[in-house]
N, CA, C and O atoms as CSV, one atom per row, in Angstrom:
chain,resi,resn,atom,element,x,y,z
A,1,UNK,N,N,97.036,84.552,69.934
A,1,UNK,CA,C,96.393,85.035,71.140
A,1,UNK,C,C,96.332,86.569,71.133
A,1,UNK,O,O,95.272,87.102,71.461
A,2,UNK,N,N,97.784,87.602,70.652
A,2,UNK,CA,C,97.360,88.728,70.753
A,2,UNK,C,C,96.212,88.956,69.882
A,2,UNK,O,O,95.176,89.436,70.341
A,3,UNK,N,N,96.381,88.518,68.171
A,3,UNK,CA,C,95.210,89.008,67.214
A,3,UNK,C,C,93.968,88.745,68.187
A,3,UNK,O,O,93.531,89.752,68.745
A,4,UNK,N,N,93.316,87.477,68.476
A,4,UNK,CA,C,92.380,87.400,68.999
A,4,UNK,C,C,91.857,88.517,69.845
A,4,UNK,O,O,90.687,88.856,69.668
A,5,UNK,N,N,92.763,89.278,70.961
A,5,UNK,CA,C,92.763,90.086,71.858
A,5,UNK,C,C,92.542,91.480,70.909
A,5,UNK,O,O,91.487,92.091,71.082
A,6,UNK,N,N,93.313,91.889,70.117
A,6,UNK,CA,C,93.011,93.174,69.595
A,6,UNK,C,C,92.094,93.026,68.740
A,6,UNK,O,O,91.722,94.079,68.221
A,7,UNK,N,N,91.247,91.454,68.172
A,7,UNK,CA,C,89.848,91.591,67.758
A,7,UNK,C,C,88.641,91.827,68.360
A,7,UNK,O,O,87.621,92.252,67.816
A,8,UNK,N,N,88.819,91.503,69.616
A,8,UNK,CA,C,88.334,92.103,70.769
A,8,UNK,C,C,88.074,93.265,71.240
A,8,UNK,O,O,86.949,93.473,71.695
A,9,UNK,N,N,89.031,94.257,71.238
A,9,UNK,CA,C,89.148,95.472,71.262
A,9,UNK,C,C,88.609,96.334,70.557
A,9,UNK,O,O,87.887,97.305,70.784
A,10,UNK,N,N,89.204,95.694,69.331
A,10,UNK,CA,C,88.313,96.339,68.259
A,10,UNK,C,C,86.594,96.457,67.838
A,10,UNK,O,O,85.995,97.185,67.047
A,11,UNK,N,N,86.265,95.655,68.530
A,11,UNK,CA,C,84.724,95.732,68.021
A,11,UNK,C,C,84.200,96.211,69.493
A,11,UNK,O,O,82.997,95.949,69.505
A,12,UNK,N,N,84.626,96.875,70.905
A,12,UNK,CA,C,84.348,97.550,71.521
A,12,UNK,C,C,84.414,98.890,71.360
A,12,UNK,O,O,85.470,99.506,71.223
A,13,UNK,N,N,82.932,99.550,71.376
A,13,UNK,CA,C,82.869,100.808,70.932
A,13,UNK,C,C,83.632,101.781,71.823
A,13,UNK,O,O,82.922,102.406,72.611
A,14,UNK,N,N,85.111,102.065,71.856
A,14,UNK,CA,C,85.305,103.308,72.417
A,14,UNK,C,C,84.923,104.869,72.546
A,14,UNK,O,O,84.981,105.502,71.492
A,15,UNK,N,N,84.680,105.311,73.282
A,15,UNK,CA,C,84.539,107.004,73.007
A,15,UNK,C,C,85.741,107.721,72.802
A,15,UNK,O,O,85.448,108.897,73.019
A,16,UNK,N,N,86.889,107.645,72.511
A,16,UNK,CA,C,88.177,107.826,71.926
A,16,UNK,C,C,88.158,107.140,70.922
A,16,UNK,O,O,88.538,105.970,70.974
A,17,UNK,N,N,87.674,107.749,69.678
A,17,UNK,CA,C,87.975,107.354,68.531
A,17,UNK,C,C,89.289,106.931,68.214
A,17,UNK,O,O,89.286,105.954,67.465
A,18,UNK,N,N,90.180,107.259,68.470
A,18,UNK,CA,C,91.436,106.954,68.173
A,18,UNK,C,C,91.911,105.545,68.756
A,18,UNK,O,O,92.507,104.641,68.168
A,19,UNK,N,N,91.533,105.609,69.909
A,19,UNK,CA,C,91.708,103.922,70.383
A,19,UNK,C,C,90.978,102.833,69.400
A,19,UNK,O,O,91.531,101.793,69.044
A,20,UNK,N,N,90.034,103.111,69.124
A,20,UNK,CA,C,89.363,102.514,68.154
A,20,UNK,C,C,89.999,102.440,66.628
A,20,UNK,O,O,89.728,101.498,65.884
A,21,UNK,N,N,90.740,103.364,66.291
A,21,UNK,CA,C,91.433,103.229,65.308
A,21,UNK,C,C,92.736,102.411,65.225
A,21,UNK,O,O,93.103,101.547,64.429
A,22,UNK,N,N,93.449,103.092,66.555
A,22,UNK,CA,C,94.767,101.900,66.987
A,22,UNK,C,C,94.233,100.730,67.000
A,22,UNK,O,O,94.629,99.982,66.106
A,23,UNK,N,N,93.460,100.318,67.722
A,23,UNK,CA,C,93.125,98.806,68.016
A,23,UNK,C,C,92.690,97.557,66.301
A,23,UNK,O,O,92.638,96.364,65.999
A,24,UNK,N,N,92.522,98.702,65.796
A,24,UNK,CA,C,91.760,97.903,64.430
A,24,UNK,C,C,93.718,98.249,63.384
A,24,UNK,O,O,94.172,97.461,62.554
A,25,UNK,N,N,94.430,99.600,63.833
A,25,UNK,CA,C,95.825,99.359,63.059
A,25,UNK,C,C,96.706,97.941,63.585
A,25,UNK,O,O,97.256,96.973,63.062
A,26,UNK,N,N,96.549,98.290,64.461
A,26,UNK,CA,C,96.869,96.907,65.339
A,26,UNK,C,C,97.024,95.348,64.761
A,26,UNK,O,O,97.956,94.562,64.587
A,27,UNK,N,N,95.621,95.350,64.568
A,27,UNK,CA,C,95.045,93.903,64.472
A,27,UNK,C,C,95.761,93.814,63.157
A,27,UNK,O,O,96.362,92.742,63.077
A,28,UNK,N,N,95.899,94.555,62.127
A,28,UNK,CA,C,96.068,94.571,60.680
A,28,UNK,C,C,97.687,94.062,60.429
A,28,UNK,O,O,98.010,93.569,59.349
A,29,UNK,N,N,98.857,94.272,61.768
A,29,UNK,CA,C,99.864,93.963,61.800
A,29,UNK,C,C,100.117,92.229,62.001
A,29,UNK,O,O,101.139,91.545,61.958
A,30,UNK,N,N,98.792,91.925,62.218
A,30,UNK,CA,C,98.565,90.411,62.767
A,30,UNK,C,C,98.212,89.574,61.156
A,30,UNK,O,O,98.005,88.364,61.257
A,31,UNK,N,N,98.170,89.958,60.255
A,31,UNK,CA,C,97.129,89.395,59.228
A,31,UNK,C,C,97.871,88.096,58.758
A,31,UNK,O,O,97.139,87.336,58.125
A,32,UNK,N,N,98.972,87.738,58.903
A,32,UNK,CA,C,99.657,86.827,58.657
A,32,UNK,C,C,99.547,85.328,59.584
A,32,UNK,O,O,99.999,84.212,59.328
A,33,UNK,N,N,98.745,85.835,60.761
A,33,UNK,CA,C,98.542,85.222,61.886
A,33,UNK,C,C,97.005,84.403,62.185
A,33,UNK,O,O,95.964,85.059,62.169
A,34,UNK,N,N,97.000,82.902,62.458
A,34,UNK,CA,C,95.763,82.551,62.461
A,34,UNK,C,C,95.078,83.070,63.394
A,34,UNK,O,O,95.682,83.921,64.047
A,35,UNK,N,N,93.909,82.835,63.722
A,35,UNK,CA,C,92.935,83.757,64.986
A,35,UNK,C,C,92.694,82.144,65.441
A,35,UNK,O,O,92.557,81.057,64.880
A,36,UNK,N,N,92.738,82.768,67.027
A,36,UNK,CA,C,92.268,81.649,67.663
A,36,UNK,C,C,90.989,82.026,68.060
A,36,UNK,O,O,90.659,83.193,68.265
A,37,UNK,N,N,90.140,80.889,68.190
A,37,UNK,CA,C,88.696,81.063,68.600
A,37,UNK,C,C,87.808,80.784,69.770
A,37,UNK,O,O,86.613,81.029,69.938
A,38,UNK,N,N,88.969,80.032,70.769
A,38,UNK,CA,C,88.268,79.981,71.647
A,38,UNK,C,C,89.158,80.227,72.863
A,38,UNK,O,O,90.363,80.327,72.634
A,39,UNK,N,N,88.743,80.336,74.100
A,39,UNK,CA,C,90.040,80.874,75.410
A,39,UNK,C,C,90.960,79.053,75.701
A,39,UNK,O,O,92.097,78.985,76.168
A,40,UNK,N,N,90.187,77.892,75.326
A,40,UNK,CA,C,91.355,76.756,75.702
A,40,UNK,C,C,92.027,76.293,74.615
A,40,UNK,O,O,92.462,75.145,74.530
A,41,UNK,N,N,92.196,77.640,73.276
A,41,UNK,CA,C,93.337,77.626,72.422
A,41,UNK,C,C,94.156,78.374,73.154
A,41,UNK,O,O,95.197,78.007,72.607
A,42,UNK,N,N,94.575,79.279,74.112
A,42,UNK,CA,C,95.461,79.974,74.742
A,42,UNK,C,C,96.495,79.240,74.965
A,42,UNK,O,O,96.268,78.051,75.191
A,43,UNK,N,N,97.847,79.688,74.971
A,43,UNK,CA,C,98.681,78.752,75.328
A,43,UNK,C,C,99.367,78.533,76.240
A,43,UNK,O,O,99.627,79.670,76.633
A,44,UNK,N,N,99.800,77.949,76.798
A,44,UNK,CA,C,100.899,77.637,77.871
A,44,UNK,C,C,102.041,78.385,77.901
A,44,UNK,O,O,102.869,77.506,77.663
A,45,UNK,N,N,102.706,79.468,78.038
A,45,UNK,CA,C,103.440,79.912,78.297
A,45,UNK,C,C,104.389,79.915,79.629
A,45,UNK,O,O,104.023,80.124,80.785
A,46,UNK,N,N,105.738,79.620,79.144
A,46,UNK,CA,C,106.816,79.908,80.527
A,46,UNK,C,C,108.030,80.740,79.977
A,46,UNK,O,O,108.821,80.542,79.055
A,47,UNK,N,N,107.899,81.576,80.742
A,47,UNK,CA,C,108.765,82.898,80.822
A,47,UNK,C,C,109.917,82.344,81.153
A,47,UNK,O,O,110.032,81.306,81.805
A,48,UNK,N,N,111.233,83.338,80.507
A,48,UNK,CA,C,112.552,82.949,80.618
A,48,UNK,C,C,113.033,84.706,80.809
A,48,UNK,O,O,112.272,85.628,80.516
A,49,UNK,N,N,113.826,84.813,81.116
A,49,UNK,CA,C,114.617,86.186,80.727
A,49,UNK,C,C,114.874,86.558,79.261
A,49,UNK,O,O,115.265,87.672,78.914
A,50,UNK,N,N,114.654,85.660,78.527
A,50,UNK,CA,C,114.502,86.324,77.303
A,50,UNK,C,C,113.503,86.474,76.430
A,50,UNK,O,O,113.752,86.606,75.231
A,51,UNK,N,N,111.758,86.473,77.089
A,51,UNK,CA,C,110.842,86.576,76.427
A,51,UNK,C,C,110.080,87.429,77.611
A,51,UNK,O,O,109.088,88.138,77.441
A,52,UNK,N,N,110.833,87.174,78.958
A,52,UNK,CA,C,109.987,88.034,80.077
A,52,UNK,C,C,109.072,89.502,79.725
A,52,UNK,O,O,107.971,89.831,80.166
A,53,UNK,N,N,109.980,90.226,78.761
A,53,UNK,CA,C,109.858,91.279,78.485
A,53,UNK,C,C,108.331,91.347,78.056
A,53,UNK,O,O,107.853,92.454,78.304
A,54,UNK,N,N,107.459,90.472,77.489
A,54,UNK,CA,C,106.273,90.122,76.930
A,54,UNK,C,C,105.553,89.497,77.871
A,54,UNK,O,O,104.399,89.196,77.569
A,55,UNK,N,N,105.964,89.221,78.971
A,55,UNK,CA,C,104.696,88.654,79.977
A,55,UNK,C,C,104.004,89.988,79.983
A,55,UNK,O,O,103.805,90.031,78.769
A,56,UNK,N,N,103.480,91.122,80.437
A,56,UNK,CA,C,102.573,92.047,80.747
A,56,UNK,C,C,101.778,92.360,79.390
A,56,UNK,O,O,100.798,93.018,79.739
A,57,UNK,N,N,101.760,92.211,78.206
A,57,UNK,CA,C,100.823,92.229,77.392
A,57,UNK,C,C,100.421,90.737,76.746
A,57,UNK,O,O,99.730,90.608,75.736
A,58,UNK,N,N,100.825,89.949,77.304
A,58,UNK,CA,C,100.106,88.407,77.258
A,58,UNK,C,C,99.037,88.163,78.666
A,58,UNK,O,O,97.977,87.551,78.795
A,59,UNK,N,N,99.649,88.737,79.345
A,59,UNK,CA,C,98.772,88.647,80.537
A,59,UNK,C,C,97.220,89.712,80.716
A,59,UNK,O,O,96.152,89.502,81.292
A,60,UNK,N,N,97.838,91.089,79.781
A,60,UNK,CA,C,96.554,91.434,79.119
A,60,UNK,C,C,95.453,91.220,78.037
A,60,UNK,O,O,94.308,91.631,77.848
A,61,UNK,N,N,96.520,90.203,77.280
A,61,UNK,CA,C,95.652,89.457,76.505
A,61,UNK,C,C,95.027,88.798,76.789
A,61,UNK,O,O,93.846,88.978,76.492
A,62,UNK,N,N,95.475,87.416,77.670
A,62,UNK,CA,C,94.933,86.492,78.580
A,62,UNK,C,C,93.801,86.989,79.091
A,62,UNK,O,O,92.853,86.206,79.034
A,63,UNK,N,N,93.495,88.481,79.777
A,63,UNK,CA,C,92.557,88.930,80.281
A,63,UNK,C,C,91.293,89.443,79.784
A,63,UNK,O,O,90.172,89.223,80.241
A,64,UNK,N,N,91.620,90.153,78.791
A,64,UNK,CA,C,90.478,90.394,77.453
A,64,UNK,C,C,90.298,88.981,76.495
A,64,UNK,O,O,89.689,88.879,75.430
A,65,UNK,N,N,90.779,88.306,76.983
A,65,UNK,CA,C,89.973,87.005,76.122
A,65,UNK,C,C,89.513,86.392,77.543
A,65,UNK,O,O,88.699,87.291,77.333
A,66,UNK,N,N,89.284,85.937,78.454
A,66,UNK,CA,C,88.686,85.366,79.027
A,66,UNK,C,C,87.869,86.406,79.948
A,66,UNK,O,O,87.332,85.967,80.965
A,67,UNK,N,N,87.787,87.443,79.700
A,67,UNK,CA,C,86.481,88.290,79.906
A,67,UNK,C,C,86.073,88.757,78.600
A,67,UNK,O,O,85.915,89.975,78.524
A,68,UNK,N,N,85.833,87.978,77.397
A,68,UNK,CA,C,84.830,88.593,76.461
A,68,UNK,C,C,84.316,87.260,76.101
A,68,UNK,O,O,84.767,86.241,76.624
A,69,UNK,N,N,83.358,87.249,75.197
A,69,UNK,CA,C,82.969,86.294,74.647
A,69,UNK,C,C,83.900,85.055,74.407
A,69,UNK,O,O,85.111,85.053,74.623
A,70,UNK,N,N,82.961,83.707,73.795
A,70,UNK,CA,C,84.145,82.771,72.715
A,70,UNK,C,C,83.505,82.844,71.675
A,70,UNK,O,O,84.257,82.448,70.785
A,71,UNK,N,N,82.335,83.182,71.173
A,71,UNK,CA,C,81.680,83.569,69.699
A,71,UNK,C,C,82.128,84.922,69.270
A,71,UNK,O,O,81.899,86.084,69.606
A,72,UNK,N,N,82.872,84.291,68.378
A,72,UNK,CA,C,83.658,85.465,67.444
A,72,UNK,C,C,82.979,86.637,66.382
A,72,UNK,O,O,83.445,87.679,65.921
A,73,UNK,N,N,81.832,86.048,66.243
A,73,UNK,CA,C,80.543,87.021,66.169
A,73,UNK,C,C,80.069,87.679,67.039
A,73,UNK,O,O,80.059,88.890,66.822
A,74,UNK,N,N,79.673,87.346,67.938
A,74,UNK,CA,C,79.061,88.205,68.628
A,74,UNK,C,C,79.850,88.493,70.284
A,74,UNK,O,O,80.114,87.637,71.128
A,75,UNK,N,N,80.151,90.372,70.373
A,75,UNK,CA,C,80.613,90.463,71.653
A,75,UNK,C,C,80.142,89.945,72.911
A,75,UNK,O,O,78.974,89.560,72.955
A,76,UNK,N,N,81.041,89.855,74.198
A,76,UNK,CA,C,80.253,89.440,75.666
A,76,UNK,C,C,80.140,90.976,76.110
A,76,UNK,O,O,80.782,91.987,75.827
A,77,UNK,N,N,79.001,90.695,76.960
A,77,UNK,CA,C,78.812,91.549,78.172
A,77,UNK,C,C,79.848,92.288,78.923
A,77,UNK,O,O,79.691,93.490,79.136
A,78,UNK,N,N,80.806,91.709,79.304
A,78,UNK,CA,C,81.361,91.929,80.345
A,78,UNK,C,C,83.202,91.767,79.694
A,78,UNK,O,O,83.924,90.783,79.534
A,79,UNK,N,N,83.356,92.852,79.526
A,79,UNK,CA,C,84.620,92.761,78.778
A,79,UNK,C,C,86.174,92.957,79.836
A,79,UNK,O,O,87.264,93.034,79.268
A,80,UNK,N,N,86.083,93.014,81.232
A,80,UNK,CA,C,87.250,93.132,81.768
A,80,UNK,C,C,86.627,92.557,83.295
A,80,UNK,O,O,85.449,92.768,83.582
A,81,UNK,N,N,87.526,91.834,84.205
A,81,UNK,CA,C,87.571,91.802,85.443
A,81,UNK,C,C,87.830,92.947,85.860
A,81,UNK,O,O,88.271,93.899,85.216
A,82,UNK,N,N,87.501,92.870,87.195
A,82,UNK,CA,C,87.832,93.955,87.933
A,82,UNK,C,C,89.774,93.955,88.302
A,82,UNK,O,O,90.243,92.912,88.758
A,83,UNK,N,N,90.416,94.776,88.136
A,83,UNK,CA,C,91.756,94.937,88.786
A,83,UNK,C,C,91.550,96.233,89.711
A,83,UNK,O,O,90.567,96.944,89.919
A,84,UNK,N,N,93.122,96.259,90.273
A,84,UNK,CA,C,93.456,97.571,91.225
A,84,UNK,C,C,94.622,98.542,90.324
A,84,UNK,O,O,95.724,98.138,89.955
A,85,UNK,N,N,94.177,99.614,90.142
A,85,UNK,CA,C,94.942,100.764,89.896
A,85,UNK,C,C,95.213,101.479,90.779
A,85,UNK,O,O,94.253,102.071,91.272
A,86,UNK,N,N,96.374,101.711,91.281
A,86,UNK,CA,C,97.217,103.194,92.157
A,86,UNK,C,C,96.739,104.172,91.901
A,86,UNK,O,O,97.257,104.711,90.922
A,87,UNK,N,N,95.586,104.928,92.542
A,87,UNK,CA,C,95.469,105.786,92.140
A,87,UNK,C,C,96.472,107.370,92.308
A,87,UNK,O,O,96.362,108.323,91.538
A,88,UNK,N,N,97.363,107.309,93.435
A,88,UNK,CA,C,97.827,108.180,93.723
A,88,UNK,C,C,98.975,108.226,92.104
A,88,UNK,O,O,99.182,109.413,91.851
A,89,UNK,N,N,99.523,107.517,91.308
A,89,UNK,CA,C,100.431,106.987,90.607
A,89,UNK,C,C,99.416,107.565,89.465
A,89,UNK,O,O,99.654,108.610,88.858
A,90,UNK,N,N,98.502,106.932,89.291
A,90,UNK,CA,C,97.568,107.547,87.831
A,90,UNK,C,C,97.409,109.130,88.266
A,90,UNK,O,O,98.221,109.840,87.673
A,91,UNK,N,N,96.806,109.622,88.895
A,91,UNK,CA,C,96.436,110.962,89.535
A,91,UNK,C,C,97.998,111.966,89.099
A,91,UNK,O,O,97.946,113.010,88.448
A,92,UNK,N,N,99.010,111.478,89.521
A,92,UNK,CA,C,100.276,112.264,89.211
A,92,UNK,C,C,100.773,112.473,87.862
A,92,UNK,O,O,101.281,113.488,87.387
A,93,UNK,N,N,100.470,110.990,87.154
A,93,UNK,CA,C,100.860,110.927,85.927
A,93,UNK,C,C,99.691,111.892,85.089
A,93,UNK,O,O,100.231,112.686,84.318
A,94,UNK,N,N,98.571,111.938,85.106
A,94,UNK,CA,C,97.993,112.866,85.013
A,94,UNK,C,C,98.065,114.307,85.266
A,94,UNK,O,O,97.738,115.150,84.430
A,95,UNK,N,N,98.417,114.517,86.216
A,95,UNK,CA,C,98.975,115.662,86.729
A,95,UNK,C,C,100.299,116.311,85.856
A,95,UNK,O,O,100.476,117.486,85.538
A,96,UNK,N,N,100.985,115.367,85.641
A,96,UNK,CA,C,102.237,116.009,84.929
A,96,UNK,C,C,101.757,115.848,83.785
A,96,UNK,O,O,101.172,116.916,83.606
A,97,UNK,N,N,101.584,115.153,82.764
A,97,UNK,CA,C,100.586,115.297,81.601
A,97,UNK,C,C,99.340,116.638,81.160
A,97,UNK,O,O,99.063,117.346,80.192
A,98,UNK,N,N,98.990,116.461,82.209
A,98,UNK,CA,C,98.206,118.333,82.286
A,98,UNK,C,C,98.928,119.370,81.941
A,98,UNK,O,O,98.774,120.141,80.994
A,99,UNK,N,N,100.071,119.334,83.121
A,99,UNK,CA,C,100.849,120.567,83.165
A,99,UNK,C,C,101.666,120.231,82.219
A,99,UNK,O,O,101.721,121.365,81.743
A,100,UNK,N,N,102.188,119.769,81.702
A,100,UNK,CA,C,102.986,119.106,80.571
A,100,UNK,C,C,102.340,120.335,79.067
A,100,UNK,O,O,102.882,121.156,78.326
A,101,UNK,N,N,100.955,119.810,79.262
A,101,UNK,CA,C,100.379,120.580,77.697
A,101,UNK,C,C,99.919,121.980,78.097
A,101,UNK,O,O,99.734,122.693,77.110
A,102,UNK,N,N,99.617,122.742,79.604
A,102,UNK,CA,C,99.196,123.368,79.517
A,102,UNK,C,C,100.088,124.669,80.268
A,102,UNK,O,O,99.764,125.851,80.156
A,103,UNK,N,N,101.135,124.227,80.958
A,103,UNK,CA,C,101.822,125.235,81.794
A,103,UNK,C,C,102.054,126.771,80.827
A,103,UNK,O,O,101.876,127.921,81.228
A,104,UNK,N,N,102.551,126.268,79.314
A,104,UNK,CA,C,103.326,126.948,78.609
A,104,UNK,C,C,101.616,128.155,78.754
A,104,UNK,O,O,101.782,129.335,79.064
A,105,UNK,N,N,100.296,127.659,78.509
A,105,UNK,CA,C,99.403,128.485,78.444
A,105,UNK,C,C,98.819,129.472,79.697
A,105,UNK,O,O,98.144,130.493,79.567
A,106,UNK,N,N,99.236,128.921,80.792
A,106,UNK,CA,C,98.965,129.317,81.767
A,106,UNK,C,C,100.028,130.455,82.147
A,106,UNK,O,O,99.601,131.516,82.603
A,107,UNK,N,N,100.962,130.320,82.027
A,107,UNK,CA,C,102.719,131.062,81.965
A,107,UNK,C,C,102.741,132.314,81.232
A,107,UNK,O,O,103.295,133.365,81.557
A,108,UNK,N,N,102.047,132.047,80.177
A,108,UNK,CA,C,101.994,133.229,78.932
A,108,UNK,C,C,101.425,134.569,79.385
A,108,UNK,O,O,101.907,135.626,78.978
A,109,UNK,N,N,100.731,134.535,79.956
A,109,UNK,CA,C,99.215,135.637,80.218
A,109,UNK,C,C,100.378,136.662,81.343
A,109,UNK,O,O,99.957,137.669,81.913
């Protein structure tokens, strides 16, 4: 299920090249792994305390496979549902990330 998901990824053209590069290093860690091909190969999963740790990137997997295609050739349209992001939470983390790379330049002068 993840390979499937970061094959996914991968053939979406990012404008961050680099995501585009992770996503295809990614997949390459999978090669040992069959690809599933369609979303009612997904599996049933039940969380315990000792796999919990992996519900939030199964659940993003889960999500980029049932918003992209099931022809493994060819991408879908519509590659994500809509969710809710915090923006006040992204906006900050941003914020300190800014000042993070740039204080030292601003400080100098």
């Amino acid at each position: 299920m993840l390979k499937f998901a970061l094959f996914k990824l991968a053939q979406i053209p990012f404008s961050d090249e680099k995501l585009q590069r992770m996503a295809q290093q990614l997949f390459r860690y999978f090669e040992s792994v069959s690809l599933i091909s369609t979303e009612a190969q997904i599996p049933a999963i039940s969380y315990t305390r000792l796999n919990e740790h992996y519900q939030p990137i199964v659940n993003l997997a889960t999500l980029i496979i049932k918003r992209s295609t099931e022809n493994l050739e060819k991408p879908g349209e519509v590659w994500f549902c809509s969710f809710l992001v915090d923006m006040n939470v992204l906006f900050e983390r941003f914020l300190r990330n800014y000042l993070k790379k740039n204080a030292n330049h601003t400080f100098d002068k």
